[in-house]
PDB file of N, CA, C and O in Angstrom, chain B, residues numbered from 101:
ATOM      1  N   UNK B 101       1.410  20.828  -0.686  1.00  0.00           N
ATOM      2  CA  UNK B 101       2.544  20.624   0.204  1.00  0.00           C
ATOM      3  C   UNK B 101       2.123  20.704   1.669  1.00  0.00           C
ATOM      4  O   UNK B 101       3.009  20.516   2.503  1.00  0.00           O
ATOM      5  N   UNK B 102       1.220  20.890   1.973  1.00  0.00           N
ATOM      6  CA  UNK B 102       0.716  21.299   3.182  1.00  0.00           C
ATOM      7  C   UNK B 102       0.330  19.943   3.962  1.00  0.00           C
ATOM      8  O   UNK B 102       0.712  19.581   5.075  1.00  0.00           O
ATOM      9  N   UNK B 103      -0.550  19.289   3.047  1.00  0.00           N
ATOM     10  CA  UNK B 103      -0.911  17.866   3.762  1.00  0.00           C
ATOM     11  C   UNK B 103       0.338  17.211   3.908  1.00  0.00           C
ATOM     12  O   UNK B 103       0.370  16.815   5.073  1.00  0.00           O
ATOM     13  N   UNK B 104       1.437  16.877   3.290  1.00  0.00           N
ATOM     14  CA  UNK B 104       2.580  16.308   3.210  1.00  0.00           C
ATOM     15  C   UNK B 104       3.391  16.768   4.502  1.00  0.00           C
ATOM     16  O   UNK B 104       4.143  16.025   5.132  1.00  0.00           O
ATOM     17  N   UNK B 105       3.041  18.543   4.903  1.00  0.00           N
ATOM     18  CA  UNK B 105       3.675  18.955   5.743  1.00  0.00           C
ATOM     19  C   UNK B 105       2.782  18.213   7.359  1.00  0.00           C
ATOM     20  O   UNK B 105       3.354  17.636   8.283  1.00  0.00           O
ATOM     21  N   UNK B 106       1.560  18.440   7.256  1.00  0.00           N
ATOM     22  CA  UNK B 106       0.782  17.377   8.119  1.00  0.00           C
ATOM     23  C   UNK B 106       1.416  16.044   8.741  1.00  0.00           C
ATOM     24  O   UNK B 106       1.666  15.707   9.899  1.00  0.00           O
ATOM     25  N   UNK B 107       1.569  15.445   7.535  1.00  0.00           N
ATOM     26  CA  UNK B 107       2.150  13.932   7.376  1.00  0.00           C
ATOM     27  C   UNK B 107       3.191  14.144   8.120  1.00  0.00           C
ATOM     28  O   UNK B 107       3.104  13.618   9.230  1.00  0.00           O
ATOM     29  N   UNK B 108       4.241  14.782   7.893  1.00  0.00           N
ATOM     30  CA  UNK B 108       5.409  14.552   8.858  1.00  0.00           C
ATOM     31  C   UNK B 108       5.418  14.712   9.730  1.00  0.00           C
ATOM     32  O   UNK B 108       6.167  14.120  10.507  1.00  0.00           O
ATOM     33  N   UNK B 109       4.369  15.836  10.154  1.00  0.00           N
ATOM     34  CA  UNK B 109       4.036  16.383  11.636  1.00  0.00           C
ATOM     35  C   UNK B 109       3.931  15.180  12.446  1.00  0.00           C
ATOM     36  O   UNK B 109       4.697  14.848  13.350  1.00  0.00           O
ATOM     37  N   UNK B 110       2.396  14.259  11.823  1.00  0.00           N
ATOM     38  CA  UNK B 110       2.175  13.280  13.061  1.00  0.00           C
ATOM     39  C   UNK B 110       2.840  12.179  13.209  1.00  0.00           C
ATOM     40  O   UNK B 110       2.704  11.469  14.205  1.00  0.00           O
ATOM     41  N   UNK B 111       3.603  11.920  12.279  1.00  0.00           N
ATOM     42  CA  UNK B 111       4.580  10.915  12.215  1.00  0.00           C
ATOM     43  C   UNK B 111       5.834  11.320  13.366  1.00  0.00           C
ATOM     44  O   UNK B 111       6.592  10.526  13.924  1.00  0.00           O
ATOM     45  N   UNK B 112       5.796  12.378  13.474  1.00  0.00           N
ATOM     46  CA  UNK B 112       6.895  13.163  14.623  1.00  0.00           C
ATOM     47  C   UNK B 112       8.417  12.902  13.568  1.00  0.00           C
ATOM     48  O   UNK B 112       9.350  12.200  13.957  1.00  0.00           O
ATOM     49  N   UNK B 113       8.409  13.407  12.609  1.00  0.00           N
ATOM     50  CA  UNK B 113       9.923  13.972  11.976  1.00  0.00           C
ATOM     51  C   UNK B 113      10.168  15.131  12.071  1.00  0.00           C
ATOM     52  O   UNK B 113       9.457  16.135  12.051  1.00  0.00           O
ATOM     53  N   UNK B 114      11.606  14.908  12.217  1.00  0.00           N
ATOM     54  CA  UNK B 114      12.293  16.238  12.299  1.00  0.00           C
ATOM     55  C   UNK B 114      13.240  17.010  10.818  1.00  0.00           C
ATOM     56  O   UNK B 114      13.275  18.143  10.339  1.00  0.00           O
ATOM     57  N   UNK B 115      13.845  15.820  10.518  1.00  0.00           N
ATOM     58  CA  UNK B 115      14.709  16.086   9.642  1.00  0.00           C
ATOM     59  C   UNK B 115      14.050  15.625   7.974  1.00  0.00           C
ATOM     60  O   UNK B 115      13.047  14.914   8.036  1.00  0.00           O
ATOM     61  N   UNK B 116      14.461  15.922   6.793  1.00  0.00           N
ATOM     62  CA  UNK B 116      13.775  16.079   5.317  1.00  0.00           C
ATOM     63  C   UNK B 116      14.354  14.556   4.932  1.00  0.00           C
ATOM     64  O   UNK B 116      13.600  13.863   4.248  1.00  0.00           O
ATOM     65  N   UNK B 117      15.528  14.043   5.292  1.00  0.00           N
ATOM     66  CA  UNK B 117      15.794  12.521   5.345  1.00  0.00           C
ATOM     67  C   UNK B 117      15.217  11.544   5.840  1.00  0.00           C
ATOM     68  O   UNK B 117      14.750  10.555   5.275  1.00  0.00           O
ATOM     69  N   UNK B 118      15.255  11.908   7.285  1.00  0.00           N
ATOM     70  CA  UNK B 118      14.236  10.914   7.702  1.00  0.00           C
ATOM     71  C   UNK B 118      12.963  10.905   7.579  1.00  0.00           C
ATOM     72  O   UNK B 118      12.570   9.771   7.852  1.00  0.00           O
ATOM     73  N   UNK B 119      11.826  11.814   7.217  1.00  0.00           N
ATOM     74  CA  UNK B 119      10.752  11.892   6.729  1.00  0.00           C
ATOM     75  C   UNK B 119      10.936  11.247   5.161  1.00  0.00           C
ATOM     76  O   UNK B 119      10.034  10.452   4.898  1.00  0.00           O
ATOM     77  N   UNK B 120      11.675  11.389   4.352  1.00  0.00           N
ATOM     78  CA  UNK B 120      11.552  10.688   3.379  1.00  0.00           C
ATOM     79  C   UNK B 120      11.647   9.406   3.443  1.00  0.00           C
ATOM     80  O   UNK B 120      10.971   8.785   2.623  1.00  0.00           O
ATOM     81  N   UNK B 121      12.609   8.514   4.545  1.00  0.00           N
ATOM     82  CA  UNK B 121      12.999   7.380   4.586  1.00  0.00           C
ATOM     83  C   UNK B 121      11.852   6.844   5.072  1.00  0.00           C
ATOM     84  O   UNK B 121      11.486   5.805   4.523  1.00  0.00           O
ATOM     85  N   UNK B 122      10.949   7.425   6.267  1.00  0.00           N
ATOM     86  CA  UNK B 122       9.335   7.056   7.186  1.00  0.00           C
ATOM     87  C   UNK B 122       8.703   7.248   5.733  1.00  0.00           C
ATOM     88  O   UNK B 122       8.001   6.273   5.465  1.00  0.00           O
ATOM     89  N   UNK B 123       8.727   8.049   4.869  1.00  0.00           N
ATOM     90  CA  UNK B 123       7.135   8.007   4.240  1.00  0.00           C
ATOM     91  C   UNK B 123       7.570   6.498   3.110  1.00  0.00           C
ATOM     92  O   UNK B 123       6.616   5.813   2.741  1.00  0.00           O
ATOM     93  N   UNK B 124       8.701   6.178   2.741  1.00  0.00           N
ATOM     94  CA  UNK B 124       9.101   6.148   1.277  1.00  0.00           C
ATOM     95  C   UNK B 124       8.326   4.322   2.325  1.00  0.00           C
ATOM     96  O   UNK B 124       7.481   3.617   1.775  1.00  0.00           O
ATOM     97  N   UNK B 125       8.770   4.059   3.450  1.00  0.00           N
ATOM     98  CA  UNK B 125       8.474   2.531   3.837  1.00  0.00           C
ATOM     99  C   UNK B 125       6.854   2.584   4.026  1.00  0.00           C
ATOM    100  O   UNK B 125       6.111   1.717   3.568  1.00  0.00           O
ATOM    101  N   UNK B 126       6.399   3.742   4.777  1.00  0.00           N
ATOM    102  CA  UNK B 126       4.372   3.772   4.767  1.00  0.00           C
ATOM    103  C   UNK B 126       4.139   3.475   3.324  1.00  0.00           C
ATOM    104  O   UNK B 126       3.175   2.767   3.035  1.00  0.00           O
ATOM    105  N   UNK B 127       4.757   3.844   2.580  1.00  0.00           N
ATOM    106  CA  UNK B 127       4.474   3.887   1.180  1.00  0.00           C
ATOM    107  C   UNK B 127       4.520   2.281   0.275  1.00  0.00           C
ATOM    108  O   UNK B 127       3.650   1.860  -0.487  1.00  0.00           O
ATOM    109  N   UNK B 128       5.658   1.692   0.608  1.00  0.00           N
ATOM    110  CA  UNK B 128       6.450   0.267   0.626  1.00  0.00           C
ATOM    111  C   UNK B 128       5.012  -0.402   1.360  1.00  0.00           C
ATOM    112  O   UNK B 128       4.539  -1.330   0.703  1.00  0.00           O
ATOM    113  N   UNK B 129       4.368  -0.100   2.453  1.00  0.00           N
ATOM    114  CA  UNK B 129       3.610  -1.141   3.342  1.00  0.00           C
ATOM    115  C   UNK B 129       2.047  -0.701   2.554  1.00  0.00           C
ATOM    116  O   UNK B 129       1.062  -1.439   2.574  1.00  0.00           O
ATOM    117  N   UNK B 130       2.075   0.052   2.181  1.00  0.00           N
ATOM    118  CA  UNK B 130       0.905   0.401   1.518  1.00  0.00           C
ATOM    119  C   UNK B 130      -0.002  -0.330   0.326  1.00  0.00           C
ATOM    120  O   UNK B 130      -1.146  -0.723   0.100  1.00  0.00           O
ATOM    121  N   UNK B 131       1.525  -0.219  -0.368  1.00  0.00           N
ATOM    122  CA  UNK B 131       1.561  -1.063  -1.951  1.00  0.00           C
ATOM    123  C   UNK B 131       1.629  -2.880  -1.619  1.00  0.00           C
ATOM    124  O   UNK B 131       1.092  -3.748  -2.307  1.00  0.00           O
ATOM    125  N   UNK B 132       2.075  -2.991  -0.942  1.00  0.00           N
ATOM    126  CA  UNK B 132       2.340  -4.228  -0.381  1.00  0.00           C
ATOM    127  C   UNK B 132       0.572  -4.616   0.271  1.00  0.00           C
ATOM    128  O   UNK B 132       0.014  -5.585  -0.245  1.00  0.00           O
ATOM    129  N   UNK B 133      -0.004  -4.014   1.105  1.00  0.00           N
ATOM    130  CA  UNK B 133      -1.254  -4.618   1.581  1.00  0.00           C
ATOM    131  C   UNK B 133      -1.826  -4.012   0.417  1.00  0.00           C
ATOM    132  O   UNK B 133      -2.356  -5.023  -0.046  1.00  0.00           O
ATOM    133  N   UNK B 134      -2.118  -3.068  -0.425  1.00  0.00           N
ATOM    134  CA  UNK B 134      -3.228  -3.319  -1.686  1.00  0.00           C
ATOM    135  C   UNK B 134      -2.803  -4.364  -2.501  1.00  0.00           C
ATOM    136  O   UNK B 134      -3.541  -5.345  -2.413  1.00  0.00           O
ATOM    137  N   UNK B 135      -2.082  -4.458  -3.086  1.00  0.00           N
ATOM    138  CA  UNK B 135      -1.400  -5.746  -3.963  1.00  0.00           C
ATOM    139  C   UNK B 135      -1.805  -7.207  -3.333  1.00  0.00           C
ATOM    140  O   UNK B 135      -2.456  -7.945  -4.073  1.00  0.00           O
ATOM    141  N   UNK B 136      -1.521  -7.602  -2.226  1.00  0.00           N
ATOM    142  CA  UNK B 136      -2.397  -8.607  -1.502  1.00  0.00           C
ATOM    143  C   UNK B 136      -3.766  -8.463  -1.610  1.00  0.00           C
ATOM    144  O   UNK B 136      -4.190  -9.257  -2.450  1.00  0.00           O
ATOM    145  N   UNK B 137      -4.819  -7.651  -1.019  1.00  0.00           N
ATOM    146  CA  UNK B 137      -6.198  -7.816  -1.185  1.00  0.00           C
ATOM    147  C   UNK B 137      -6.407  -7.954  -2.655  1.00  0.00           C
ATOM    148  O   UNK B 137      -7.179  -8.844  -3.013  1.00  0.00           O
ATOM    149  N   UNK B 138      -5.796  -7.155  -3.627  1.00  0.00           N
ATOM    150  CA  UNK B 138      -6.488  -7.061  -5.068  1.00  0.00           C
ATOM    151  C   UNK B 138      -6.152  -8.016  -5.053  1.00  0.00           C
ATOM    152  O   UNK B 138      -7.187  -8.683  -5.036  1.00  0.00           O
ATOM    153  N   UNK B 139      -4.737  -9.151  -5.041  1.00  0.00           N
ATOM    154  CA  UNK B 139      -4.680 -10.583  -5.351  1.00  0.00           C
ATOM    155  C   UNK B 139      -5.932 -11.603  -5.253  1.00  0.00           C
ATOM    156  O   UNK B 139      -6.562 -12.360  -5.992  1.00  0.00           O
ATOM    157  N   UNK B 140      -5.919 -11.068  -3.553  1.00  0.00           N
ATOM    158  CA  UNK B 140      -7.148 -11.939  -2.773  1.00  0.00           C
ATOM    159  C   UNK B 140      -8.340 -12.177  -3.318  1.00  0.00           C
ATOM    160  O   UNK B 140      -8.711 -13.241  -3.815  1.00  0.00           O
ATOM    161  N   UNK B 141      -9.107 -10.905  -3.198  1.00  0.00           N
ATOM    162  CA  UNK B 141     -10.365 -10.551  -3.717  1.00  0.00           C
ATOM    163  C   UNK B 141     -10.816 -10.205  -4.935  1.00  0.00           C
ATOM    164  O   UNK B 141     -11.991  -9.838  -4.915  1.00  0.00           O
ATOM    165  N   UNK B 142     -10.049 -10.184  -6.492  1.00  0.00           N
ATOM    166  CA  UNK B 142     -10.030 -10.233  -7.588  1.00  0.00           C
ATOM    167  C   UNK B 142      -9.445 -10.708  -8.571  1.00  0.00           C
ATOM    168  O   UNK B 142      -9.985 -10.642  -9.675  1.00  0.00           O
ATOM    169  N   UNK B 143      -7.877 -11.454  -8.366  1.00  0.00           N
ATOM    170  CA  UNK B 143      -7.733 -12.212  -9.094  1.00  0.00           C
ATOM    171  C   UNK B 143      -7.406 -13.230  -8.756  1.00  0.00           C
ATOM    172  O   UNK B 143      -6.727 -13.895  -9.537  1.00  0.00           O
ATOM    173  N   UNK B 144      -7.703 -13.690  -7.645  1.00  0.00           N
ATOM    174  CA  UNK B 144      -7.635 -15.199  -6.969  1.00  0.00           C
ATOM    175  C   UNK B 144      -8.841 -15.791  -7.499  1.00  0.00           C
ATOM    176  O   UNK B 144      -8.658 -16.778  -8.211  1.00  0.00           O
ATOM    177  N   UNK B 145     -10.088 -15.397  -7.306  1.00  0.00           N
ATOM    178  CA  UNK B 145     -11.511 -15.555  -7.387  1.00  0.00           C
ATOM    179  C   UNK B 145     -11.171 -15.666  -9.004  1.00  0.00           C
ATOM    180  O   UNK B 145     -11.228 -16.786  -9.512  1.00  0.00           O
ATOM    181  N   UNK B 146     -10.931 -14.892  -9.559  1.00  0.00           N
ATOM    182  CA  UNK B 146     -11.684 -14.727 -11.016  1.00  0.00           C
ATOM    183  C   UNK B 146     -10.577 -16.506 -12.050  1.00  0.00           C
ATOM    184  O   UNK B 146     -10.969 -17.404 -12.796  1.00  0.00           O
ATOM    185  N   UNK B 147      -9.156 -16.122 -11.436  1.00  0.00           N
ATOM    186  CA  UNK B 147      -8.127 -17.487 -12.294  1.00  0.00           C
ATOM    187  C   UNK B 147      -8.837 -18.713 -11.421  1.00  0.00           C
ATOM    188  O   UNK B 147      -8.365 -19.734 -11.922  1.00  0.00           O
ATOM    189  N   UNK B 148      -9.766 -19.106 -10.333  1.00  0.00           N
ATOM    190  CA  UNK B 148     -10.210 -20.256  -9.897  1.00  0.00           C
ATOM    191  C   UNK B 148     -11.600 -20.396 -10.438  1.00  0.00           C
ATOM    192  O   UNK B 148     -12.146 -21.492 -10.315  1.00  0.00           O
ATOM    193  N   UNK B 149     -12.457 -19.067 -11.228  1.00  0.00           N
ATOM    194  CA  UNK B 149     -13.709 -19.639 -11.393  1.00  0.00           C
ATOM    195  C   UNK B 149     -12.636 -19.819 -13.293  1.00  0.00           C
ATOM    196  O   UNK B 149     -13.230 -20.471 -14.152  1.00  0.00           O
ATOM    197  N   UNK B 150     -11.754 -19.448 -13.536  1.00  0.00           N
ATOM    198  CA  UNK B 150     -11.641 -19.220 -15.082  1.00  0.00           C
ATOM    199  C   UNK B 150     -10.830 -20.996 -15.210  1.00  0.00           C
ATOM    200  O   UNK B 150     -10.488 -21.419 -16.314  1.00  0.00           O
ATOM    201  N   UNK B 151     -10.701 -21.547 -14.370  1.00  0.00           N
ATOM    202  CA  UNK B 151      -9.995 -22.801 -14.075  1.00  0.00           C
ATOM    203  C   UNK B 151     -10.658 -23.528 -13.507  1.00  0.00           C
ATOM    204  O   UNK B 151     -10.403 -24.712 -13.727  1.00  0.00           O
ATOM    205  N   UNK B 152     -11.566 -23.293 -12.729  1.00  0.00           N
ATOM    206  CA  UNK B 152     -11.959 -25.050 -11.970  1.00  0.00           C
ATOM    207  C   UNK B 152     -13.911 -24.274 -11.926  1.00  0.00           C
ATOM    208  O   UNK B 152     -14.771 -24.992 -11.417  1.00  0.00           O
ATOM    209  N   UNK B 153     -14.195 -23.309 -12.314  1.00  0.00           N
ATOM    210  CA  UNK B 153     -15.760 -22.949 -12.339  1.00  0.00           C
ATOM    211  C   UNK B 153     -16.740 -23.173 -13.164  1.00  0.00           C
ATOM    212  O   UNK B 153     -17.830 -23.689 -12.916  1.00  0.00           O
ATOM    213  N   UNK B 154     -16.266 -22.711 -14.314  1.00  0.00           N
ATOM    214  CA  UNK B 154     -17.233 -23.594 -15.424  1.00  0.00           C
ATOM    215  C   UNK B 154     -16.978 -24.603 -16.319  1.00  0.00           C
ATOM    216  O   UNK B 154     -15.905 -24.896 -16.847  1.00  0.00           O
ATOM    217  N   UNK B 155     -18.528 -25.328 -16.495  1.00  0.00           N
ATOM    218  CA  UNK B 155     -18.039 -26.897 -16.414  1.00  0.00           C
ATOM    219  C   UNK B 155     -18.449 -26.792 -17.828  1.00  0.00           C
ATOM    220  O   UNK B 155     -18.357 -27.768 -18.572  1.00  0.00           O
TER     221      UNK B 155
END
């Protein structure tokens, strides 16, 4: 609980709502840019060599 207590610190919250509402969207933007790169860089690559790579 301590790092969590961190987290809100530098984020500058005050209240247990709005720290939930700030983390719950870092959280939302998080999942959102890993989900893109893994798209990008592992299964973009792998459905174009499994489709147009070997002949």
């Amino acid at each position: 609980m301590r790092i969590l207590s961190s987290i809100k610190e530098k984020l500058g919250m005050t209240g247990k709502k709005e720290a939930g509402k700030r983390i719950f969207w870092v959280w939302i933007t998080y999942q959102a840019v890993k989900g893109t790169l893994t798209v990008s860089f592992i299964w973009g690559p792998l459905a174009y060599y499994y489709f147009f790579g070997h002949h």
